[in-house]
N, C-alpha and C positions, 0 to 999 in steps of 0.2 A: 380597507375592505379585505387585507389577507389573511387577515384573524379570523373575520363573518366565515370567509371562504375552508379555513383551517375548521375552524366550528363546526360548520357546515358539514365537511369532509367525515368528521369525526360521528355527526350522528348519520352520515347516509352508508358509514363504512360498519356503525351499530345496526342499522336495520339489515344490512345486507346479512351480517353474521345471524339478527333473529330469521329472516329469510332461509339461513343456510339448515338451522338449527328446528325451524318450525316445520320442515315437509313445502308443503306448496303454497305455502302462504306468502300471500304477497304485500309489500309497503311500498307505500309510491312517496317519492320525496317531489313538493312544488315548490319553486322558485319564483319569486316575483318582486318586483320592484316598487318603490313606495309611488303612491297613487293608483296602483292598480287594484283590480277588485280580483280578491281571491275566493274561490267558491268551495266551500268544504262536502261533505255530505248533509248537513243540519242546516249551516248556515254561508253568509257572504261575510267577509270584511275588508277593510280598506284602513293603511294606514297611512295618510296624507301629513303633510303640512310641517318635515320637521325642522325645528329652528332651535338652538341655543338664547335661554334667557337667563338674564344676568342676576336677575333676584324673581322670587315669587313668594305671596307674603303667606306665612306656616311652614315656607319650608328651607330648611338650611343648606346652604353648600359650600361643602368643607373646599378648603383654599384648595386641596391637590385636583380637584374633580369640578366637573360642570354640569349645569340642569339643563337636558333637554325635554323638550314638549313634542307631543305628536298628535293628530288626530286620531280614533280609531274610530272606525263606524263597523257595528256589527247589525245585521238585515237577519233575520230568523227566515229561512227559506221551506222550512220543515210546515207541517201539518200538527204539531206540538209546542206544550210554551216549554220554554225551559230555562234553568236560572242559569246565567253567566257567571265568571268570576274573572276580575281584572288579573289575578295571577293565573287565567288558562293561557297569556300569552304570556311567553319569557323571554329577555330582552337581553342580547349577546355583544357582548362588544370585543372578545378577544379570545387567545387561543388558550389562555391559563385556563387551571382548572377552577376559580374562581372568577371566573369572566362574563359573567350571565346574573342574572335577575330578574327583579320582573319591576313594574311599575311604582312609584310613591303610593301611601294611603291617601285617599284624596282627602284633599283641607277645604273643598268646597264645593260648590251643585254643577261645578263646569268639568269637573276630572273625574275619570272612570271612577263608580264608585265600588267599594270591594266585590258585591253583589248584586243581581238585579236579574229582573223575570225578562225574558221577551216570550212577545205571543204570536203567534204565526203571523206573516207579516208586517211583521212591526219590528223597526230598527232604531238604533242608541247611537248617538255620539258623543263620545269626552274625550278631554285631552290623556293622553298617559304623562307625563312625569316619570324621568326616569334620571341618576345621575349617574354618570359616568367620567371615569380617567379623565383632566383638562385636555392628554391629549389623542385622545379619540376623532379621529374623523370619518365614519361611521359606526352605524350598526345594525345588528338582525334584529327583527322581530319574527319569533318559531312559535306555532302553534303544534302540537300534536293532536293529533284524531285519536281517539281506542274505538276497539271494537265492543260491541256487549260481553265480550269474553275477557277483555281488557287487557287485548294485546294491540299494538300499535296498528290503526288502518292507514294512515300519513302523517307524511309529516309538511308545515307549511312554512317556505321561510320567504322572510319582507325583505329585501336588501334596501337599507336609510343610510345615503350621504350625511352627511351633514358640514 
């Protein structure tokens, strides 16, 4: 988790500097831990359930690295539909600069698939698939917000044991 944390550090120490840089604008960074229901401005989500699996069939895992699964449930909470995309979430497992990603394509109708509509009230669940380091024992799940101006309004991060 000191990677997540180092990560972590590293994008709340970038908002602060657009904070410094933008006048009065503010970014709020959330913290949350997996199970929990995180509440954006648009929508909710929730990343449950993560476990290391030893094979999944479509998808390969190089000997140095391991597949993990996750739940994600996103709940549209807005008064609009909007389309999703499995890489608005990016998946952190260390402090390199190459330490981040985001989900597998999904190989089939159970795992987030690249894109997809929700309509007000209405919510999706799939697995993410993600591989990471064998030896990772955690990781983040970061969502960022923008504004209509498409400057950062939050930032959301999952802290996942594993």
């Amino acid at each position: 988790m000191v990677h997540g944390k180092i990560r972590r550090a590293a994008w709340v120490l970038a908002a602060v500097l657009l904070l410094a840089l933008g006048g009065c604008s503010r970014v709020e960074s959330v913290q949350a831990q997996a199970g929990e229901t995180v509440s954006t401005a648009l929508f909710d989500f929730t990343v449950a359930d993560p476990r290391t699996l030893d094979a999944y069939e479509g998808i390969q895992i190089p000997e140095d690295q391991k597949l993990v699964t996750m739940l994600l449930t996103v709940s549209n909470t807005s008064d609009q539909t909007y389309t999703m995309f499995a890489e608005d979430f990016q998946i952190q497992w260390g402090d390199g600069a190459e330490d981040f990603g985001t989900c597998q394509p999904a190989v089939d109708d159970t795992m987030v698939p690249y894109g997809y509509e929700l309509t007000p009230g209405d919510s999706r669940t799939g697995a993410m698939m993600v591989l990471v380091p064998a030896d990772c024992d955690g990781l983040t799940v970061a969502y960022r917000e923008l504004r209509a101006d498409g400057k950062t309004a939050a930032t959301y991060f999952v802290e996942v044991p594993l």
